[in-house]
KEMI-342447 format. One record per residue (C-alpha): residue number from 1; x, y, z. Coordinates in pm, 1 decimal, always signed. Layout:
! KEMI-342447
[NUM, [X, Y, Z]]
...
This chain:
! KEMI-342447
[1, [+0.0, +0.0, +0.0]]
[2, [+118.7, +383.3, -18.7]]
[3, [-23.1, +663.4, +92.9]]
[4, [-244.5, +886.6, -152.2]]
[5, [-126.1, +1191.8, -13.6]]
[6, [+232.0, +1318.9, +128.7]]
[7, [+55.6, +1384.8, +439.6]]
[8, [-62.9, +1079.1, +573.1]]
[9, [+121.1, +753.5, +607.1]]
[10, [-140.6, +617.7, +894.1]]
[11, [-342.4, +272.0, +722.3]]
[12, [-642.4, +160.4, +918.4]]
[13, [-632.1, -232.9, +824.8]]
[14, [-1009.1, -238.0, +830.3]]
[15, [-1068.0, +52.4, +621.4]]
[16, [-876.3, -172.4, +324.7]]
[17, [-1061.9, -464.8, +373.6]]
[18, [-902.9, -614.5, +703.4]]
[19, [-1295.4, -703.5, +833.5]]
[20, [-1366.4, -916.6, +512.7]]
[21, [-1019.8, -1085.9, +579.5]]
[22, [-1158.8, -1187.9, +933.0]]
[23, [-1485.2, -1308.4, +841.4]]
[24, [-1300.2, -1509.9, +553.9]]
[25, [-1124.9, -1681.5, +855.8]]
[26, [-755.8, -1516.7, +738.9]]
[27, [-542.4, -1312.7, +945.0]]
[28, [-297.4, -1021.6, +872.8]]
[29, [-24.6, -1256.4, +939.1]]
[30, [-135.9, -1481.3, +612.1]]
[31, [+20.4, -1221.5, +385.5]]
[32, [+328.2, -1004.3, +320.6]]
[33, [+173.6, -642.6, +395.1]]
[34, [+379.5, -342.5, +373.7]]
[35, [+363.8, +58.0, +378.7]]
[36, [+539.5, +296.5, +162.0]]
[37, [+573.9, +673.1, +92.3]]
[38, [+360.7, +853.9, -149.8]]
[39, [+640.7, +913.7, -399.9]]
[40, [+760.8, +572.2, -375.6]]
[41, [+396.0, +406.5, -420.8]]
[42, [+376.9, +655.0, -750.7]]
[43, [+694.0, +562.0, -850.6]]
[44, [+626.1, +191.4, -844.4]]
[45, [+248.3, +250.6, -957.2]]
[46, [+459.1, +361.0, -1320.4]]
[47, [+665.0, +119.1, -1314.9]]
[48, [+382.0, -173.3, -1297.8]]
[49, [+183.9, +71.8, -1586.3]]
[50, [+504.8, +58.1, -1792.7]]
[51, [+474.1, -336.7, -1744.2]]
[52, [+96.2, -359.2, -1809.9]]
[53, [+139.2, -173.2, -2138.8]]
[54, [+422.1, -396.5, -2238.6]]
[55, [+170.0, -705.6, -2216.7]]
[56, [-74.1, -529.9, -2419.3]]
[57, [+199.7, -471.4, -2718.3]]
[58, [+251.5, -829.7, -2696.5]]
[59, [-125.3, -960.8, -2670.9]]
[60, [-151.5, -680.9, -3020.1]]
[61, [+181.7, -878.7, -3194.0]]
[62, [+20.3, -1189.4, -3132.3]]
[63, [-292.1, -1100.4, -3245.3]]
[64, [-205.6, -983.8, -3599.0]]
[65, [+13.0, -1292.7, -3630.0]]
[66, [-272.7, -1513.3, -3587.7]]
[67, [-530.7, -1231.6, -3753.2]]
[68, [-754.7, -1245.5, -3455.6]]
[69, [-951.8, -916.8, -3435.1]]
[70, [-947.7, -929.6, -3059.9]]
[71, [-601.7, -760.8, -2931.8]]
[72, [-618.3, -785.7, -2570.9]]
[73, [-405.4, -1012.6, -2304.2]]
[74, [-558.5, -1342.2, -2223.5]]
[75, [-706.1, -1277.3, -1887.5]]
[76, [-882.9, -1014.1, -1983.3]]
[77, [-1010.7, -1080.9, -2356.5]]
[78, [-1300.4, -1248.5, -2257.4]]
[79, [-1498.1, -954.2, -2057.0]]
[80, [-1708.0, -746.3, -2188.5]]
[81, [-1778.4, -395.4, -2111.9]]
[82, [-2205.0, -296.2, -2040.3]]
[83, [-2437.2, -90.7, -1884.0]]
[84, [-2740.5, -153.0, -1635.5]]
[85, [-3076.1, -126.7, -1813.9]]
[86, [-3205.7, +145.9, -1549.6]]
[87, [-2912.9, +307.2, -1365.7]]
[88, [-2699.7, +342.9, -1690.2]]
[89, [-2383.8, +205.0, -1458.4]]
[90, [-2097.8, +73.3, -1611.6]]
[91, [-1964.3, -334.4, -1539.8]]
[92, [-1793.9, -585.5, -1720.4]]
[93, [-1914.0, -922.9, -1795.1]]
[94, [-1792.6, -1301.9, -1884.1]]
[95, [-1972.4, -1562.3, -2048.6]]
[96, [-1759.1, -1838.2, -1913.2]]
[97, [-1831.6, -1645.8, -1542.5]]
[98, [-2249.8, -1513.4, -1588.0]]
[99, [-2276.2, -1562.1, -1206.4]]
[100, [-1973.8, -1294.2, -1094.6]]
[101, [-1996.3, -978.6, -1278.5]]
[102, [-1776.7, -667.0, -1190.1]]
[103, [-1745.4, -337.1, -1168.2]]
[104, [-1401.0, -262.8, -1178.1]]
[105, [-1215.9, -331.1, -1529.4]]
[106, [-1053.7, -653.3, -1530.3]]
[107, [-680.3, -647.2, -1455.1]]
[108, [-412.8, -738.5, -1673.9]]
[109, [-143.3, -923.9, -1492.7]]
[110, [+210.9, -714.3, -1522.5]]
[111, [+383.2, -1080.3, -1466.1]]
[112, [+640.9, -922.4, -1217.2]]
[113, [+803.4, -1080.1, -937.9]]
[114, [+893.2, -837.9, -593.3]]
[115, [+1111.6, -943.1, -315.3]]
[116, [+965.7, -754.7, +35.6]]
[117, [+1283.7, -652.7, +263.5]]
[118, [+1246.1, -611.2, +606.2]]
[119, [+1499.5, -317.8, +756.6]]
[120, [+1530.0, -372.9, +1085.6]]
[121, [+1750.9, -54.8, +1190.9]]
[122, [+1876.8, +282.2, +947.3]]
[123, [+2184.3, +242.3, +755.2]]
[124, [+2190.3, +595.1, +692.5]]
[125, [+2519.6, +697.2, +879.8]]
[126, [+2695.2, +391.3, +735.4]]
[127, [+2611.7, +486.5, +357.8]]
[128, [+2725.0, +817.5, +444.7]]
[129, [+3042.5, +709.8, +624.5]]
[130, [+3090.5, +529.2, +330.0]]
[131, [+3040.8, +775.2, +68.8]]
[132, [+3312.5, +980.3, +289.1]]
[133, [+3564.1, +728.3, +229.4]]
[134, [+3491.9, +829.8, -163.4]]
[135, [+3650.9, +1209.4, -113.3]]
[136, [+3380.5, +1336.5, -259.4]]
[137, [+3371.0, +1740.6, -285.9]]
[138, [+3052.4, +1758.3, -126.0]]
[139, [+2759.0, +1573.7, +2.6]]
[140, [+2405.6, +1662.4, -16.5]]
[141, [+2148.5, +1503.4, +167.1]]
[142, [+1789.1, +1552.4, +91.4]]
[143, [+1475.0, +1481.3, +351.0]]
[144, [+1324.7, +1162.2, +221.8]]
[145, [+924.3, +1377.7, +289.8]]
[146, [+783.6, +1674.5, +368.0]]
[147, [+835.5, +1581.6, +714.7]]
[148, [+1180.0, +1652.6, +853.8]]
[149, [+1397.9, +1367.0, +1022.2]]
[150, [+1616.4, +1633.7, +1291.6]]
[151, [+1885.4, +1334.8, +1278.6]]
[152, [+1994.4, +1496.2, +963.3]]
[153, [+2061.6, +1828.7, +1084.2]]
[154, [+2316.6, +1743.7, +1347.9]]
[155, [+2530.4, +1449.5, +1269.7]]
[156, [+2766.3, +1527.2, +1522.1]]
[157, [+2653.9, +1229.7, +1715.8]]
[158, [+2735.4, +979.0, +1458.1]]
[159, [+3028.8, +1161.9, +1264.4]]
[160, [+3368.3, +1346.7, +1414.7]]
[161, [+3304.1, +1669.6, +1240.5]]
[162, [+3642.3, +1798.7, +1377.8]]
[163, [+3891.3, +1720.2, +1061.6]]
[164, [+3605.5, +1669.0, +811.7]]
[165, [+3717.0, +1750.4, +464.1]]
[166, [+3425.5, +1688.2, +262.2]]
[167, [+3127.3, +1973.8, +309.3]]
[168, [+2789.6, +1808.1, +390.5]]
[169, [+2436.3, +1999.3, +313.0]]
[170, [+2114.6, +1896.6, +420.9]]
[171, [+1851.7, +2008.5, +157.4]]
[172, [+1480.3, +1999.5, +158.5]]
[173, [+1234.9, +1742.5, +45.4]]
[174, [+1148.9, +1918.6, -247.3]]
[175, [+1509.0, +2006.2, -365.1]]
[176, [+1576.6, +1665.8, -317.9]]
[177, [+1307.0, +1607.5, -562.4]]
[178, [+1411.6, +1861.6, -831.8]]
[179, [+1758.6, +1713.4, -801.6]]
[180, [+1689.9, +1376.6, -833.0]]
[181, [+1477.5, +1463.7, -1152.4]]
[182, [+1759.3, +1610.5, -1309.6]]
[183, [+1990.1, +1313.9, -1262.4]]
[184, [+1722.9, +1082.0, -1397.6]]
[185, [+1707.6, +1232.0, -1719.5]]
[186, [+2059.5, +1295.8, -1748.8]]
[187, [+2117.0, +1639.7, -1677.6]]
[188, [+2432.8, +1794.4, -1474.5]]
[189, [+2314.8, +1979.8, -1192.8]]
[190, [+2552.4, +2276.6, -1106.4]]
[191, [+2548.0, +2268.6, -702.1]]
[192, [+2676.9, +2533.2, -486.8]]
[193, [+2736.3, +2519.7, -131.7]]
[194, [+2749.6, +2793.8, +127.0]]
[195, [+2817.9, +2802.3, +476.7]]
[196, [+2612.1, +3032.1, +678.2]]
[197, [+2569.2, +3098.6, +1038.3]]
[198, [+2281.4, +2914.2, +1208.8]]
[199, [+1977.5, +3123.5, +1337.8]]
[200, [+1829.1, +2774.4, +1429.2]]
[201, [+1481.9, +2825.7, +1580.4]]
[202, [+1485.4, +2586.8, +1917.6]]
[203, [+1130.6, +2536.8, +2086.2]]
[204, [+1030.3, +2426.1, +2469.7]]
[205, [+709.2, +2379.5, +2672.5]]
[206, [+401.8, +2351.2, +2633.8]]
[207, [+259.5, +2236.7, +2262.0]]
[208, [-101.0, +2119.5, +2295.7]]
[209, [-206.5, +2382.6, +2064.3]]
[210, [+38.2, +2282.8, +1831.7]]
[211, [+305.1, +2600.0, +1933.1]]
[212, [+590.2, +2415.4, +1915.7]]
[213, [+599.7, +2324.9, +1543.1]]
[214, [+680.0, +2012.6, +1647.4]]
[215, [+423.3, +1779.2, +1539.7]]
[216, [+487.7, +1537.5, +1155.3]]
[217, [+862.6, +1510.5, +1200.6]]
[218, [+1007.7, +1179.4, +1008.8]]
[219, [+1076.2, +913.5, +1252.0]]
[220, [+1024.8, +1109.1, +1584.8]]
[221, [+797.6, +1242.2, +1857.0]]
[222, [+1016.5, +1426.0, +2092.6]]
[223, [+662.8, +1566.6, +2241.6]]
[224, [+556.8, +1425.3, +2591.6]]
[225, [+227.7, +1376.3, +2658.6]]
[226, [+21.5, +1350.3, +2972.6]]
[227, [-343.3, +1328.6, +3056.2]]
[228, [-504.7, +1522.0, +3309.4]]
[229, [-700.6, +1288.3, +3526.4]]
[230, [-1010.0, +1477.9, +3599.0]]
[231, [-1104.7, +1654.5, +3277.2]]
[232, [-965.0, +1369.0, +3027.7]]
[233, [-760.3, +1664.7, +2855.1]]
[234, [-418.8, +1551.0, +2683.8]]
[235, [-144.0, +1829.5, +2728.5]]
[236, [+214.1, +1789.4, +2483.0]]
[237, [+506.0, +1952.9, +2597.5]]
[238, [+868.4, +1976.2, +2520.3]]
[239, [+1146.9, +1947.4, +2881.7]]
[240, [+1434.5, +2057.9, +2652.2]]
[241, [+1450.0, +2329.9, +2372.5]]
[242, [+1404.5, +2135.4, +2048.8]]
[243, [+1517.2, +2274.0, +1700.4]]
[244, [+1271.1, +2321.8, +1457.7]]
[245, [+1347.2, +2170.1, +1209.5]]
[246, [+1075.0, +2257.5, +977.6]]
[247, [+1242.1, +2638.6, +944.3]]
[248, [+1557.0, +2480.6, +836.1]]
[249, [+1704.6, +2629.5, +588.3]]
[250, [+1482.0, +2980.7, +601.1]]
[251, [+1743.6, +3196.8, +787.2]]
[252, [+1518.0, +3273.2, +1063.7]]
[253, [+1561.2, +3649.5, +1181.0]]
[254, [+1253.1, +3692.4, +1400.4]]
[255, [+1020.4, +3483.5, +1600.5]]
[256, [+671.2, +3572.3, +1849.3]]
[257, [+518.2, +3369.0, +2074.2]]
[258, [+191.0, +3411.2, +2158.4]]
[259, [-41.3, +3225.8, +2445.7]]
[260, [-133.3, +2945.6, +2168.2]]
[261, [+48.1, +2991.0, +1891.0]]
[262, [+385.5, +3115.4, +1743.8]]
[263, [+509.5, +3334.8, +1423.5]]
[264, [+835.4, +3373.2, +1242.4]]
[265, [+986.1, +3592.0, +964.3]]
[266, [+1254.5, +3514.4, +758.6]]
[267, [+1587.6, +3700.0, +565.7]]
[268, [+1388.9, +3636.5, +248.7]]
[269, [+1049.7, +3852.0, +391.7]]
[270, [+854.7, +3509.8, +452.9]]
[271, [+677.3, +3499.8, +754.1]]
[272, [+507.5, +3127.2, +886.3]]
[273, [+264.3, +3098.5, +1188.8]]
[274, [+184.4, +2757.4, +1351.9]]
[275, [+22.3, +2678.2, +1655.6]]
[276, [-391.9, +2779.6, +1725.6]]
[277, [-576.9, +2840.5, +1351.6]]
[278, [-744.9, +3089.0, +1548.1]]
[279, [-444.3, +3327.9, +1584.0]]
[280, [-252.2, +3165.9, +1284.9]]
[281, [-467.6, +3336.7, +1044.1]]
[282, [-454.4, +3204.7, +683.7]]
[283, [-743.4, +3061.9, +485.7]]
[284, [-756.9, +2706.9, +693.8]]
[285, [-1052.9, +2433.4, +673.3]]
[286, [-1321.7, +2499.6, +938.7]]
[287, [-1260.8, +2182.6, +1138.3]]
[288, [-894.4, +2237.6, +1109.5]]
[289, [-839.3, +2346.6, +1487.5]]
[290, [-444.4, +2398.8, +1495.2]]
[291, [-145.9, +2328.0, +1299.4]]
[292, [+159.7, +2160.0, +1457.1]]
[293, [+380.6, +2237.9, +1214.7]]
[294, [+501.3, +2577.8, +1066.0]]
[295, [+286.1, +2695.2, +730.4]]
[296, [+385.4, +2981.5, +533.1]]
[297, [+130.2, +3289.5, +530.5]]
[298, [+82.3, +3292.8, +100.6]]
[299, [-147.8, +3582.1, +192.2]]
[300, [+149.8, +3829.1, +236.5]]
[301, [+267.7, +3724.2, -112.9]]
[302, [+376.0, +3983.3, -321.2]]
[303, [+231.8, +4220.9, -76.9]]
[304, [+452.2, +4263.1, +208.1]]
[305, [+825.1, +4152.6, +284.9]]
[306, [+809.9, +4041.5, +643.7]]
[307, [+1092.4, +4183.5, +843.3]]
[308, [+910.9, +4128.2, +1208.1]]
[309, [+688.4, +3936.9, +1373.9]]
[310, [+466.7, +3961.1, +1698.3]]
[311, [+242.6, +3802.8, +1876.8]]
């Protein structure tokens, strides 16, 4: 399975079927299930197209070889498409199957074999203690979502930085993307490094209302929660300041807190609220209560540079 959307990665097992699998006396356990990211999913989802309308060159080849009229694969030849008398609904029907007509089209079989790996820790640090041992001039590593992973902003814990040769640049998801594209189709992709000072935005204390950015990071929740007994309310917090590392890369130069919900303007005029959607401001959805991570205000677009914020 992969997610539809970059946002969600959550799969409820009965909302795909996992009931039916229970009442058909089979478990989760019978079958190899796995979860990938949205970009991987559409990756592979073109892949298996690519493979699909491979088989249906071949089922055409074969066809005018033997000069039968009908060009499809074999699986699928014998179905044919037609409509209910009164609702005008589409299905597909077989002769040699009267009793089990179907809505969806019939599915041509890509003929593909997968092998599902199970990665039991990150190899991460190793491929990129190993790419050191290269001398490359640079190295740039690019969030694997939308959601930052903070391990790749300080590798100090896992690399000696002191005597480090080779520079080493965490990008964005989405310049990862754009530079990935390039090298697919065989373009050179002029890179240039600088080295900047920090202004690393680092958050602490409370975050129920979402004020500490914190929330959809990659492979963490460094928010505590606790539950207060007599009004069932859940409260997240932060003990220690926590960089945010949603604002990496946006040369922070001015930041607000307010009583539920936080602001921030950057070098570049942008300025990004999180926290309360009441105080946010933005054009949110109705039921959207707060956001946990920062958003950029695209209202100020074009209008206003921001050069401070408060709250």
């Amino acid at each position: 399975l992969y997610s539809p959307s970059l946002a969600d990665l959550n799969v409820d097992f009965n909302a795909i079927g996992g009931d039916r699998l229970e009442q058909a006396g089979l478990q989760l356990e019978d079958f190899c299930f796995g979860v990938m990211q949205n970009s991987h999913g559409a990756h592979l989802a073109e892949h298996l197209k690519m493979l699909v309308d491979g088989r249906i060159e071949e089922a055409i080849q074969e066809a005018l070889e033997r000069g039968d009229h009908n060009q499809l694969p074999a699986e699928v030849k014998d179905w044919r498409e037609m409509r209910e008398d009164y609702t005008g609904r589409k299905f597909y029907f077989n002769p040699a199957r009267p009793d089990r007509p179907r809505f969806a089209e019939p599915i041509i079989e890509p003929r593909t074999m997968a092998e599902l790996v199970e990665i039991r820790e990150d190899a991460f640090v190793q491929r990129l203690q190993a790419l050191l041992g290269f001398n490359p001039k640079a190295i740039i590593v690019a969030q694997q979502s939308w959601r930052p992973d903070p391990d790749f902003v300080d590798l100090s814990e896992h690399i000696s930085i002191e005597g480090l040769t080779v520079p080493i640049a965490m990008v964005g998801y989405e310049a990862g993307v754009e530079l990935r594209r390039l090298c697919e189709v065989h373009q050179s992709a002029a890179v240039i490094v600088s080295i900047a000072q920090g202004n690393g935005p680092f958050f602490w204390g409370n975050g129920t209302q979402g004020q500490l950015g914190l929330d959809n990071l990659e492979n963490h929740d460094v928010l505590l929660r606790r539950q207060n007994e007599i009004t069932g309310e859940t409260f997240k917090f932060a003990m220690d300041p926590r960089y945010l590392a949603h604002l990496h890369e946006m040369q922070v130069n001015s930041i607000a807190c307010g009583g539920g919900h936080s602001l921030a303007s950057t070098e570049d005029g942008e300025v990004f609220a999180w926290g309360s959607t009441v105080a946010v401001g933005g054009l949110l959805p109705a039921a959207k209560t707060q956001l946990g991570q920062p958003e950029k205000i695209d209202q100020l677009e074009g209008l206003v540079a921001g050069k401070r914020v408060f709250a």
